[in-house]
Biopython code that builds the backbone (N, CA, C, O; Angstrom):
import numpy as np
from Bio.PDB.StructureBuilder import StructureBuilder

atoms = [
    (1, "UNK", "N", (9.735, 32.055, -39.514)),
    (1, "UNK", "CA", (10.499, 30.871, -39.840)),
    (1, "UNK", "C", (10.998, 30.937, -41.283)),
    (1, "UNK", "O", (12.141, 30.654, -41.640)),
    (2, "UNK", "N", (9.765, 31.440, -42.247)),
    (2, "UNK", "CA", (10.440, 31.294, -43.541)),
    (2, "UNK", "C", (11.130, 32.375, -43.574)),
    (2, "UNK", "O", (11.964, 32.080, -44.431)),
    (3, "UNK", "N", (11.461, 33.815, -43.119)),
    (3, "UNK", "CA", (12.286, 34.623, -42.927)),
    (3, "UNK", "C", (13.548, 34.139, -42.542)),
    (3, "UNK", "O", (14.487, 34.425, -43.286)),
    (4, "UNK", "N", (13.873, 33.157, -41.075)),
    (4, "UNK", "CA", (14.838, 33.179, -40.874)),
    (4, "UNK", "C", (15.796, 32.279, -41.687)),
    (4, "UNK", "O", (17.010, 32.262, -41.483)),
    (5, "UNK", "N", (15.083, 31.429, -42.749)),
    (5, "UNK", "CA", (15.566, 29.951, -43.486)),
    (5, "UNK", "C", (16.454, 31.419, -44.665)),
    (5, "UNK", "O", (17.665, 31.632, -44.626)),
    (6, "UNK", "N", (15.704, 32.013, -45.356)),
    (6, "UNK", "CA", (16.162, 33.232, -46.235)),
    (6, "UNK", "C", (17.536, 33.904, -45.747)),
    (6, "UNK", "O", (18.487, 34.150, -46.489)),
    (7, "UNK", "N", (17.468, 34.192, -44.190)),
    (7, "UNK", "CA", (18.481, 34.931, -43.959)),
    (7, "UNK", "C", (19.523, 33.839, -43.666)),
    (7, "UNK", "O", (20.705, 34.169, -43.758)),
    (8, "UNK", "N", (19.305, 32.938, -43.423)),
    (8, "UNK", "CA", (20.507, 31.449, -43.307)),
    (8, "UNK", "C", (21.164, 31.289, -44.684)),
    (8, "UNK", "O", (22.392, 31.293, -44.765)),
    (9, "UNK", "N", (20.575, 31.183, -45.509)),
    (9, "UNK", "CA", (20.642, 30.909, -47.099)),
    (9, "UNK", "C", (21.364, 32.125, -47.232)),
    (9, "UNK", "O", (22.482, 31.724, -46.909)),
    (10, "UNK", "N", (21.527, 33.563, -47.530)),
    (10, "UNK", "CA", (22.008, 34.196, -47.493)),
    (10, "UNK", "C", (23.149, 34.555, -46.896)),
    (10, "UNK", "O", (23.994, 35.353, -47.301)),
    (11, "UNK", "N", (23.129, 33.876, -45.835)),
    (11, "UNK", "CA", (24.499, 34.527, -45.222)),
    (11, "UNK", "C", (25.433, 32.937, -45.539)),
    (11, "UNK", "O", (26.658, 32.943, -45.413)),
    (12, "UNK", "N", (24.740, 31.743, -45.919)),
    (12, "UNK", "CA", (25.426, 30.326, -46.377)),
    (12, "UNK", "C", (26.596, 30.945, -47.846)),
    (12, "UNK", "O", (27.814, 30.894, -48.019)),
    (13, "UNK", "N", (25.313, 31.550, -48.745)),
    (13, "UNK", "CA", (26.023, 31.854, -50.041)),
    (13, "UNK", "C", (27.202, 32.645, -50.125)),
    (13, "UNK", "O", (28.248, 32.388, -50.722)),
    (14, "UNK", "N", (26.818, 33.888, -49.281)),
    (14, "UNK", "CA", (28.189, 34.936, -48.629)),
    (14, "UNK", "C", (29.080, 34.439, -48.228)),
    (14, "UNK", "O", (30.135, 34.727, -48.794)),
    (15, "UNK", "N", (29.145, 33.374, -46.973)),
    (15, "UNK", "CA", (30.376, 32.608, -46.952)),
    (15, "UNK", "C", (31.300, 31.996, -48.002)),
    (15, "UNK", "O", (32.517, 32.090, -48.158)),
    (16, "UNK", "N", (30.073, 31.145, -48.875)),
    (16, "UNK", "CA", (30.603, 30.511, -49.705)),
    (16, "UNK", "C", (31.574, 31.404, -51.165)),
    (16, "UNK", "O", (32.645, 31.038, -51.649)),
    (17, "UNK", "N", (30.674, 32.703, -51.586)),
    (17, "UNK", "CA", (31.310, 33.488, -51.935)),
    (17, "UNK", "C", (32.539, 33.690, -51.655)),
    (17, "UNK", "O", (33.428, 33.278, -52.401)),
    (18, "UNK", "N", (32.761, 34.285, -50.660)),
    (18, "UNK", "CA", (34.104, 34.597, -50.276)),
    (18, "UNK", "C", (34.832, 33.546, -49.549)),
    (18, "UNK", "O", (35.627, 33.855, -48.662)),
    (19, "UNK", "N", (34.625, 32.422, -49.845)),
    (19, "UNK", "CA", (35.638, 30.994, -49.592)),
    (19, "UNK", "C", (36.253, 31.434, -50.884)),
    (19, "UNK", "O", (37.409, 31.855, -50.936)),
    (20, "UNK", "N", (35.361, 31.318, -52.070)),
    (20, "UNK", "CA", (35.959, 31.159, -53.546)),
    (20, "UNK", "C", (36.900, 32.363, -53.639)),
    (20, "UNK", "O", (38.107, 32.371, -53.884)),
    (21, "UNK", "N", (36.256, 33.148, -53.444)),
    (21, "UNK", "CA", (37.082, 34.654, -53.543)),
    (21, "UNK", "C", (38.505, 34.483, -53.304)),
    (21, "UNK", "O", (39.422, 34.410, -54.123)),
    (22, "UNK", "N", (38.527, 34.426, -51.904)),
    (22, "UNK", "CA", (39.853, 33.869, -51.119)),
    (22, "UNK", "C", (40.643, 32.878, -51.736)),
    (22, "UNK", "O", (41.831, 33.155, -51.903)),
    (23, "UNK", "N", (40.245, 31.825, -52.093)),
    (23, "UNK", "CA", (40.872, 30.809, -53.017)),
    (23, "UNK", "C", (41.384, 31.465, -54.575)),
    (23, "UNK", "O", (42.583, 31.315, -54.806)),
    (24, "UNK", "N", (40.811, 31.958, -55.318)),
    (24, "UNK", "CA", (41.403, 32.053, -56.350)),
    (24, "UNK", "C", (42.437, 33.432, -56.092)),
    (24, "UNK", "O", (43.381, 33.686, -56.842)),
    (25, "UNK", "N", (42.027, 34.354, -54.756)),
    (25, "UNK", "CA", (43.366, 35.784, -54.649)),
    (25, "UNK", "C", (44.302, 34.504, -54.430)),
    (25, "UNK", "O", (45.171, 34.425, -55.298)),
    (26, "UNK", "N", (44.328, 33.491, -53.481)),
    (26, "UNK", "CA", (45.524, 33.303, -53.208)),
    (26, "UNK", "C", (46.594, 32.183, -53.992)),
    (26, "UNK", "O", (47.750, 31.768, -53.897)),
    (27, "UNK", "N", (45.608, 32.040, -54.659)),
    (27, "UNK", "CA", (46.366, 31.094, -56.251)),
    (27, "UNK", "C", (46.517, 31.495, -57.665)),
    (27, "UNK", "O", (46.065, 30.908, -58.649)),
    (28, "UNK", "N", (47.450, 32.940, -57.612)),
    (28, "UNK", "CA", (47.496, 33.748, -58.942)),
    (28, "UNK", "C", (48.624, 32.863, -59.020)),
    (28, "UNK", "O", (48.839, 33.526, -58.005)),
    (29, "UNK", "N", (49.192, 32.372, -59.115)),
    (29, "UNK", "CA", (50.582, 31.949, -59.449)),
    (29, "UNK", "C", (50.434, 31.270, -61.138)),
    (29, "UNK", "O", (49.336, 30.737, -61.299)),
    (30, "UNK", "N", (51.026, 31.236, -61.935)),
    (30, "UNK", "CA", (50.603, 30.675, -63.036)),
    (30, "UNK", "C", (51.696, 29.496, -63.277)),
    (30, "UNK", "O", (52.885, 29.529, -62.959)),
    (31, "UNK", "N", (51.077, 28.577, -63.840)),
    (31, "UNK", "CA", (51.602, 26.967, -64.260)),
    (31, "UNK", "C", (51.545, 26.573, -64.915)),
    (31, "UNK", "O", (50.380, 26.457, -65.293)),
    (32, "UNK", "N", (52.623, 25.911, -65.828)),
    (32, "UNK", "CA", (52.125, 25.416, -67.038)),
    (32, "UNK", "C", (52.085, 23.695, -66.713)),
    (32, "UNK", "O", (52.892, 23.072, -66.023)),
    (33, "UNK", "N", (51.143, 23.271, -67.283)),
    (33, "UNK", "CA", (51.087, 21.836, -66.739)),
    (33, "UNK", "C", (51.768, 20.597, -68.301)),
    (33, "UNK", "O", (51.608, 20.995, -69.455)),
    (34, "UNK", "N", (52.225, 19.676, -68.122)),
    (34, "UNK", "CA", (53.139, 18.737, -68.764)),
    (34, "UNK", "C", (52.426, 17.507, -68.529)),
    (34, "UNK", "O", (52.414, 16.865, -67.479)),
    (35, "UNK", "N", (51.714, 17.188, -69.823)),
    (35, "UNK", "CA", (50.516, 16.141, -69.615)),
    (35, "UNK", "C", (50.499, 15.000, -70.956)),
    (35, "UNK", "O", (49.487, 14.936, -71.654)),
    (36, "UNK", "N", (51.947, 13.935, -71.303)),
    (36, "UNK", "CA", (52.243, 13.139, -72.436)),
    (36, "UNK", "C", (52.738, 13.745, -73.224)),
    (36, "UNK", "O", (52.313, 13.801, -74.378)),
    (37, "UNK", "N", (53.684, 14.309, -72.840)),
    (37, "UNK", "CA", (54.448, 15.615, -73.918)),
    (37, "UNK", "C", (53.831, 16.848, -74.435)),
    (37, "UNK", "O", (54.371, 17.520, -75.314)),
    (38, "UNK", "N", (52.508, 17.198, -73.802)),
    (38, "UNK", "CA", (51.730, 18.328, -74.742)),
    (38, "UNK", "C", (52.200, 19.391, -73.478)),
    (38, "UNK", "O", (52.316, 18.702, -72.465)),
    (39, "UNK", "N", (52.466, 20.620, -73.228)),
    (39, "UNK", "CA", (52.591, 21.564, -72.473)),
    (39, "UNK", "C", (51.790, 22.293, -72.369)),
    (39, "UNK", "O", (52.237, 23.181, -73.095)),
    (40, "UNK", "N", (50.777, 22.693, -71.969)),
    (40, "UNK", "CA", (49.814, 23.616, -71.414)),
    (40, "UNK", "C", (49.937, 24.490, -71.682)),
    (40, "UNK", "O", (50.887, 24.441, -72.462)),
    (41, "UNK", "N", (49.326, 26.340, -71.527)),
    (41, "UNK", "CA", (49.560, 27.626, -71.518)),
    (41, "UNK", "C", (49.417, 27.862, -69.979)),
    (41, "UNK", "O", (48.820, 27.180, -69.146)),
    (42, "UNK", "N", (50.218, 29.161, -69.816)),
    (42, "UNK", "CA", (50.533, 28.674, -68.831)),
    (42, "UNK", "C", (49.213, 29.842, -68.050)),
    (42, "UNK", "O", (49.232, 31.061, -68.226)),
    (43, "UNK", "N", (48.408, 29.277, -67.403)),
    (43, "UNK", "CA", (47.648, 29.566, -66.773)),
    (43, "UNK", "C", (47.434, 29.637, -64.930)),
    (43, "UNK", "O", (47.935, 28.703, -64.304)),
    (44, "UNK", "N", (46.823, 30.552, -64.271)),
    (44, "UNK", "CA", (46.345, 30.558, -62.568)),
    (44, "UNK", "C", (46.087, 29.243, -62.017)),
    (44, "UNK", "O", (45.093, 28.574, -62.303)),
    (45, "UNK", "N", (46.756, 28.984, -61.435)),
    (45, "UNK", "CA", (46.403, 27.866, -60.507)),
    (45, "UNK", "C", (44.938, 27.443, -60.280)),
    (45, "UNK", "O", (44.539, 26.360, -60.709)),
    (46, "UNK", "N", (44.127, 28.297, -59.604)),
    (46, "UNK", "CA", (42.716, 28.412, -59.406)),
    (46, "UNK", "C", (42.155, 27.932, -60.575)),
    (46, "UNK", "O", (41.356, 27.004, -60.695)),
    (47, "UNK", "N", (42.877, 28.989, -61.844)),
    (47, "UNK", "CA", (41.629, 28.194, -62.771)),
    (47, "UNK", "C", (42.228, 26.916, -63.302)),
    (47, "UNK", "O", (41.365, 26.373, -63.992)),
    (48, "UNK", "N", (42.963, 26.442, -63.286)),
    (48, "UNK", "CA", (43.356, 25.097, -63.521)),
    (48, "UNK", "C", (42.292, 24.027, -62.672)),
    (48, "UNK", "O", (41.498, 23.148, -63.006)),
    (49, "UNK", "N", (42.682, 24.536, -61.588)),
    (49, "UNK", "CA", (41.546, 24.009, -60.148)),
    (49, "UNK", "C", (40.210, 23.530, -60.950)),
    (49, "UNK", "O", (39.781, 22.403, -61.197)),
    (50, "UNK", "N", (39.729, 24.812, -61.253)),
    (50, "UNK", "CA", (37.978, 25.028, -61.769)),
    (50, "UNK", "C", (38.061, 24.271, -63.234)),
    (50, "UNK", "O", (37.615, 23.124, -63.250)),
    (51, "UNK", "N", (38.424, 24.636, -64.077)),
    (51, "UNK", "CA", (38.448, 23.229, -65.200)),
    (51, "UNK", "C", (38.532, 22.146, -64.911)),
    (51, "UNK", "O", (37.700, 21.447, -65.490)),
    (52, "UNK", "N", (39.477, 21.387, -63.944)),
    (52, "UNK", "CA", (39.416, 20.492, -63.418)),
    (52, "UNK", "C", (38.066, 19.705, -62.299)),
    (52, "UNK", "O", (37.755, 18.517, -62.207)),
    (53, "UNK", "N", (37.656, 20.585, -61.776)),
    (53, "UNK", "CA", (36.667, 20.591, -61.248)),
    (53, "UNK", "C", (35.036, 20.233, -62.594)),
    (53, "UNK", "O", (34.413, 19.236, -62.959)),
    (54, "UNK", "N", (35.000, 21.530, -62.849)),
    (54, "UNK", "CA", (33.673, 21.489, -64.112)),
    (54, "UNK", "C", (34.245, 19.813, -65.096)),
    (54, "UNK", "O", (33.326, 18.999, -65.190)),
    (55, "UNK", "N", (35.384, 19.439, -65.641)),
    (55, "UNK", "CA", (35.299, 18.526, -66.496)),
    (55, "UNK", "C", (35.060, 17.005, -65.064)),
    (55, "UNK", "O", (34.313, 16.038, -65.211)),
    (56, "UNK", "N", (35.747, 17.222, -64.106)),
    (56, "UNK", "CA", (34.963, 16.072, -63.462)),
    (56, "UNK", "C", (33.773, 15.964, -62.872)),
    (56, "UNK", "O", (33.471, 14.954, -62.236)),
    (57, "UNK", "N", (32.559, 17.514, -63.093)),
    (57, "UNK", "CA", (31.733, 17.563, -63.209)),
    (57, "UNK", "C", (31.026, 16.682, -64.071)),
    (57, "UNK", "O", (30.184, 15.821, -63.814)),
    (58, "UNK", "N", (31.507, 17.046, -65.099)),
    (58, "UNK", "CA", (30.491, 16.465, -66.174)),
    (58, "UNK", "C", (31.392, 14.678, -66.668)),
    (58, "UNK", "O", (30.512, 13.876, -66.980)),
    (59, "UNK", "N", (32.251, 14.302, -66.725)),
    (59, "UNK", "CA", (32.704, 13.095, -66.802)),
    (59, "UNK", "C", (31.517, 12.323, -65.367)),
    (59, "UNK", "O", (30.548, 11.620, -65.654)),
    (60, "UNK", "N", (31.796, 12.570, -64.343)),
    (60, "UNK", "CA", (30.689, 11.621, -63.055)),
    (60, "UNK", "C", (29.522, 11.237, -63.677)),
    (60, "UNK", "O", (29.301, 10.030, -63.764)),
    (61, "UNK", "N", (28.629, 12.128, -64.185)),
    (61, "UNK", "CA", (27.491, 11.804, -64.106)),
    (61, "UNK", "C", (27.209, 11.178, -65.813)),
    (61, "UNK", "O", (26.003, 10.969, -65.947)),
    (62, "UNK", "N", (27.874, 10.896, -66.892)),
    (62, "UNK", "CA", (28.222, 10.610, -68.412)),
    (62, "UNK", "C", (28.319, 9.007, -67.540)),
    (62, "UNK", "O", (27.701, 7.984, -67.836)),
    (63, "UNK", "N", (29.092, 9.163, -66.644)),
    (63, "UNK", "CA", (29.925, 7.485, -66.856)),
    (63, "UNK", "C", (29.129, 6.572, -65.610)),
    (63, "UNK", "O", (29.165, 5.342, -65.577)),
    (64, "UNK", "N", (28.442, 7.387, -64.647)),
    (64, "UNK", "CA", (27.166, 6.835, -64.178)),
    (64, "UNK", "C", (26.299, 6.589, -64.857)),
    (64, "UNK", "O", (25.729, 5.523, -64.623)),
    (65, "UNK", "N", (25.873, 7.300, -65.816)),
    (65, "UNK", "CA", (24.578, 6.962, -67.005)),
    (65, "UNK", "C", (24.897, 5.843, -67.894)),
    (65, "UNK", "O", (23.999, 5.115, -68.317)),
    (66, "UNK", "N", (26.304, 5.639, -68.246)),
    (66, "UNK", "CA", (27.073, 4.952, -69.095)),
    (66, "UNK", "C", (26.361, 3.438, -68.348)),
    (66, "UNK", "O", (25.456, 2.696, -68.731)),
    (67, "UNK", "N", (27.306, 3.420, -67.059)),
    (67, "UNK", "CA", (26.958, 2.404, -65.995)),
    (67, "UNK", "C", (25.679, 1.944, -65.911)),
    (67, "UNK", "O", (25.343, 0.809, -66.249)),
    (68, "UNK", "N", (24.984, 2.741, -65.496)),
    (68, "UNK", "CA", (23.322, 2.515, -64.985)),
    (68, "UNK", "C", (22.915, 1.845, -66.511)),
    (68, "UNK", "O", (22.433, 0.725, -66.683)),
    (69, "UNK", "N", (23.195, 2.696, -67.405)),
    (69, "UNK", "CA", (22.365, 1.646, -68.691)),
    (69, "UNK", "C", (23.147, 0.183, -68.992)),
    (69, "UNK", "O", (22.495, -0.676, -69.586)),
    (70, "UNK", "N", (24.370, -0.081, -68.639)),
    (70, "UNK", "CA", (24.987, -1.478, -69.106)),
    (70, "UNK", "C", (24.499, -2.159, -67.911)),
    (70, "UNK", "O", (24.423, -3.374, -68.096)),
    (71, "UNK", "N", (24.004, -1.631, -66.290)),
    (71, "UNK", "CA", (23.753, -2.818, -65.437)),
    (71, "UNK", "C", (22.273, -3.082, -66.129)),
    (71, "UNK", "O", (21.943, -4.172, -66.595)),
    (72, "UNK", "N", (21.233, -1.614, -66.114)),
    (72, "UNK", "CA", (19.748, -2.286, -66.349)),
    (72, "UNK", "C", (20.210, -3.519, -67.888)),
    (72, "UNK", "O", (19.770, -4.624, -67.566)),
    (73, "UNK", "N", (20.665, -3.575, -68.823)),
    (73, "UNK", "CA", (20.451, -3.892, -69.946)),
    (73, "UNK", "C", (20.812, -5.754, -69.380)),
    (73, "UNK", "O", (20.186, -6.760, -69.713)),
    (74, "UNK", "N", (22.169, -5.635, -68.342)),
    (74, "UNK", "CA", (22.286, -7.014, -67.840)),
    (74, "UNK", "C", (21.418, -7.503, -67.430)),
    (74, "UNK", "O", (21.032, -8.568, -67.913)),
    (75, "UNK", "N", (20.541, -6.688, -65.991)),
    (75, "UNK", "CA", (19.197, -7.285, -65.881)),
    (75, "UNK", "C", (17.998, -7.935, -66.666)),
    (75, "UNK", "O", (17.209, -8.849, -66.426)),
    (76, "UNK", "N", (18.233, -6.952, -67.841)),
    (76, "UNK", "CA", (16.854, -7.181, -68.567)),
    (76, "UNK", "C", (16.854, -8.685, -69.422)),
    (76, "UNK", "O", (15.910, -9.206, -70.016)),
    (77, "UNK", "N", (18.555, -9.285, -69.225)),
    (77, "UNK", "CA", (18.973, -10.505, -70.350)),
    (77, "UNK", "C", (18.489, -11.691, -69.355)),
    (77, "UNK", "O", (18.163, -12.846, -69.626)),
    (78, "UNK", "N", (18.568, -10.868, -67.845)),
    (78, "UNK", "CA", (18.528, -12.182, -67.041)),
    (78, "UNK", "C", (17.217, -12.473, -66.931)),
    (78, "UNK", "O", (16.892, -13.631, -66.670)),
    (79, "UNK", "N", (16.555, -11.788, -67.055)),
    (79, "UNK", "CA", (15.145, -12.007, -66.549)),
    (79, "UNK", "C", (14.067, -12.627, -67.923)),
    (79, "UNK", "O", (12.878, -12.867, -67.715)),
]
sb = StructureBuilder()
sb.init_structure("model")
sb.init_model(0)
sb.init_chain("A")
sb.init_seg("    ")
for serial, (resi, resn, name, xyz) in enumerate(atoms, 1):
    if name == "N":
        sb.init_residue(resn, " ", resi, " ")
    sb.init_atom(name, np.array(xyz, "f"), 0.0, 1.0, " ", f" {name:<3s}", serial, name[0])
structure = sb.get_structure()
């Protein structure tokens, strides 16, 4: 059983691997993006993708924490 969970996991990551793989061969195209007059360099699609991705990584969980501490702090006035 714990063998076959290993070989599931393994062949999960491989897929997932080569999802990404596939995604960034097929978005070499480069773009420059136009964002309040500032112009970008002009960079791969994909990685535009993945910056975009990693910074709304880390913005979610900043502005949940942000959140979570202004509701507890409301609680704590009411009580």
């Amino acid at each position: 059983m714990r063998n076959l969970k290993r070989v599931l996991l393994v062949i999960f990551v491989l897929l997932l691997v080569l999802a990404i793989l596939a995604f960034v061969l097929e978005n070499q195209q480069s773009v420059s993006l136009l964002f309040l007059g500032w112009a970008g360099p002009q960079l791969p699609v994909s990685l535009i993708m993945l910056i975009a991705l990693l910074i709304g990584m880390l913005i979610g969980p900043v502005l949940g924490w942000f959140l979570g501490r202004a509701s507890r702090a409301s609680r704590k006035r009411l009580v």
